[in-house]
Every structure is written in C-alpha cells, then in structure tokens.
C-alpha distance (Angstrom), angle and dihedral (degrees) to the residues before:
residue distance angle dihedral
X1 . . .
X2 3.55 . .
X3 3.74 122.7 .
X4 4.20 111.0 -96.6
X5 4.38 89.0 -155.7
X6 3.44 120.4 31.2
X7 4.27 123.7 -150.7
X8 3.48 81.3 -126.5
X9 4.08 100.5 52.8
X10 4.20 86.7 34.1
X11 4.09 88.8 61.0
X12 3.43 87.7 50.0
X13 3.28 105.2 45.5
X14 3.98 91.8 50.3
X15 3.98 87.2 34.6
X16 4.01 75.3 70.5
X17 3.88 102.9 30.5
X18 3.60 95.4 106.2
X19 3.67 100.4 35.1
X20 4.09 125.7 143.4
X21 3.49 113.9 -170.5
X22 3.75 143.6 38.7
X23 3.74 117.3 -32.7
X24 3.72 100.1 -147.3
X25 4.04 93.9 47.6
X26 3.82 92.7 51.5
X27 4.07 81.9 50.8
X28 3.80 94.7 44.0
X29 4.01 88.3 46.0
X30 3.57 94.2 57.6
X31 3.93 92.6 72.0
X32 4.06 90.0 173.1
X33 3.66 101.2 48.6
X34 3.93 107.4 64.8
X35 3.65 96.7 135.8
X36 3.76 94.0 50.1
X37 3.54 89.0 45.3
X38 3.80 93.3 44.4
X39 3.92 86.9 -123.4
X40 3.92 95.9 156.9
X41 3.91 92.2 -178.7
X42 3.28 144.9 1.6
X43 3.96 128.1 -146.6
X44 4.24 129.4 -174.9
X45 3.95 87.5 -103.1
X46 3.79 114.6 18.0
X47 3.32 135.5 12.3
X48 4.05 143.4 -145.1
X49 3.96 132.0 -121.5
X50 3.37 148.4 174.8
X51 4.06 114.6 -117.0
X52 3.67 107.8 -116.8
X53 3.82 90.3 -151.5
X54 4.01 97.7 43.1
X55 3.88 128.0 -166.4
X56 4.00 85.4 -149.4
X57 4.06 135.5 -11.3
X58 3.82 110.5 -65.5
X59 3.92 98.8 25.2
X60 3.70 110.3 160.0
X61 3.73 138.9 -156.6
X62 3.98 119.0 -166.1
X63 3.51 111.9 -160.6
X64 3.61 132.3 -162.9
X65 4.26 113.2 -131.0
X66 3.66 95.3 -124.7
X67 3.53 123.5 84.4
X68 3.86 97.4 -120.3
X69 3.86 131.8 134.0
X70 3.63 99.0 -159.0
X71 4.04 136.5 64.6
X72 3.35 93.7 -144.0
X73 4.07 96.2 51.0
X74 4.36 84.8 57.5
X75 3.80 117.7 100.4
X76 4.33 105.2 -113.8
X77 3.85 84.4 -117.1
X78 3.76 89.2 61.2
X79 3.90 94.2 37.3
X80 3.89 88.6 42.1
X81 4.34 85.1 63.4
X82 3.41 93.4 41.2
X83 3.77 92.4 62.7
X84 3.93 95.4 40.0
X85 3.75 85.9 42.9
X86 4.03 96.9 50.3
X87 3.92 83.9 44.3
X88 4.21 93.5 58.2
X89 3.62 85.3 45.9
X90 3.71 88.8 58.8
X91 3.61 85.1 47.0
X92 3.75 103.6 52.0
X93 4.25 89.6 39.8
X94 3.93 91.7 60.1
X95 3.92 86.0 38.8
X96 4.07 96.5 51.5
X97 3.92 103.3 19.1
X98 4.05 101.5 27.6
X99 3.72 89.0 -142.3
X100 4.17 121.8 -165.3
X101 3.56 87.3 -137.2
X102 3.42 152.6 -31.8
X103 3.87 152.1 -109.7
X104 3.68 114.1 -149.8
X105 3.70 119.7 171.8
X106 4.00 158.8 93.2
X107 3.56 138.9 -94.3
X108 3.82 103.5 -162.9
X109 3.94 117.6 -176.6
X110 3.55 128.4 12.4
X111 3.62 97.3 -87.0
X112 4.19 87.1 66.6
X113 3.95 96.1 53.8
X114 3.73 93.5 -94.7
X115 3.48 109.5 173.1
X116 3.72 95.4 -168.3
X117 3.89 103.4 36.6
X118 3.96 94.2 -178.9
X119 3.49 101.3 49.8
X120 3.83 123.1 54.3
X121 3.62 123.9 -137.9
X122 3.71 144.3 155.4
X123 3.89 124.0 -130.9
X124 3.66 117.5 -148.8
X125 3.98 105.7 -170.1
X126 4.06 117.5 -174.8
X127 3.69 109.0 -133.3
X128 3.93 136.5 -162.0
X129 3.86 134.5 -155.5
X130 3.88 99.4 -93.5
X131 3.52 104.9 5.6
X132 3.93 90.6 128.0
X133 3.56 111.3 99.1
X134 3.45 150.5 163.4
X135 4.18 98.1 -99.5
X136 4.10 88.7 73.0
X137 3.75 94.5 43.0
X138 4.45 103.3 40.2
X139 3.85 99.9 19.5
X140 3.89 103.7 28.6
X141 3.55 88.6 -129.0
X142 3.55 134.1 135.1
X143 3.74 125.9 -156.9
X144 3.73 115.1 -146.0
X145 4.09 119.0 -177.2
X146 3.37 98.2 -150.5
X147 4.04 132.8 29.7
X148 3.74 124.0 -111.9
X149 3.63 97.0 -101.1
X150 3.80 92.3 62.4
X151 3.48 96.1 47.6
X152 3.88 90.0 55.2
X153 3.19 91.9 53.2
X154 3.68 96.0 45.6
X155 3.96 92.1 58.1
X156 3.78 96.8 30.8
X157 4.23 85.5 65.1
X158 3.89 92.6 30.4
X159 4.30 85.5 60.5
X160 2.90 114.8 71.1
X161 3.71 92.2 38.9
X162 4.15 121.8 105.5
C-alpha cells in the first residue's frame, strides 16, 4: 500500500506550521532550495510551482514575483510571462501526464476561494474523463498516484525539454 504522508511532505508541512507571511515569497526567497520548495522553474518575472495540496498529480500554480493580488496592479512584462509561462505548463502537462483536459485559472480575493489573497497566481490542474469521485466529495480525501517529490522531478526534467 502506498504511504498516505510522506517524511518528506511531513517536514515540510511542519517546516511551515508556524509560518507568518506569504507562502510564495518565502518560496521565491529561498533561491537555492527549488526542489524542497517544489519550485519547478524559475522565470525573470513569474515563476512556476507545484501545489502542495493538489486536486490531481502534476497540478501547477504559476506565480508572479511581486506580491500583488490583482492582474491589473502587475507590470505587462510580468503579466506577459505569466501567460507564456502558464502556456509551457500546459505544454509540459500534456507532454508528461497526457491529461484529457485541463483547468487553468485564478481565484483572486477572498470572495473567489483564494487561498492566498495577497499573492496572485494561476492554477493549471490536468484532468481525466472520470477522475471525479466520491473520496473528495464524502471523505475529503484526495487520492494522488504518485508523491510530490516524483512529480517535481517529473516536470523539473520534462522543462526544459522541446
């Protein structure tokens, strides 16, 4: 049976127990940590990472740098990477995870289920012809085939790949 919490995901979930602040800065700060961070690539405006609470295996977040909750507020450099950015992703999700489809969008404010209000970001979450099911919905639990490590690696190698 394959382990439900592993040491790896329990140190970081307590390494950020106790944290104050803004997830994605503390992330983005940490320049030599990627994989522990699931960072899976970096760009000069936004960057891209791995959901540490995913829907399915391989759902992504990209992430502007600056600590804004708005489109709008973002320079069009920034929101100019953030599009080409959310558009590899698609790219390398297909390539490594052969999805059916895909949900790509925002939740900005509290009012639209943003879990990080502060800090925009986009979620792109690969998506399969019956892969709702009952686990999410009675048992708020969500079954993952393969553990965050893996899929970090899987996209960190599939990147930088044409």
């Amino acid at each position: 049976m394959k382990q439900l919490w592993s040491p790896w995901r329990m140190k970081y979930i307590l390494s950020h127990k106790n944290y104050k602040g803004c997830i994605f800065c503390k992330a983005l700060e940490q320049e030599n940590h990627d994989k522990d961070n699931l960072i899976v690539y970096r760009g000069q405006f936004a960057f891209v990472i791995l959901n540490l609470y995913p829907y399915s295996s391989g759902h992504l977040m990209v992430v502007p740098n600056a600590h804004l909750p708005r489109l709008d507020l973002l320079e069009s450099q920034a929101r100019i990477e953030l599009i080409e950015l959310m558009s590899r992703a698609e790219h390398v999700l297909r390539q490594v995870y052969n999805p059916d489809g895909l949900n790509i969008g925002a939740n900005v404010g509290a009012a639209a289920g943003a879990g990080v209000e502060g800090h925009l970001h986009f979620h792109l979450v690969p998506r399969w012809a019956g892969d709702s099911n009952f686990m999410s919905v009675v048992g708020h639990v969500r079954v993952l085939p393969e553990e965050l490590w893996q899929t970090h690696q899987k996209l960190h190698e599939a990147w930088n790949k044409p």
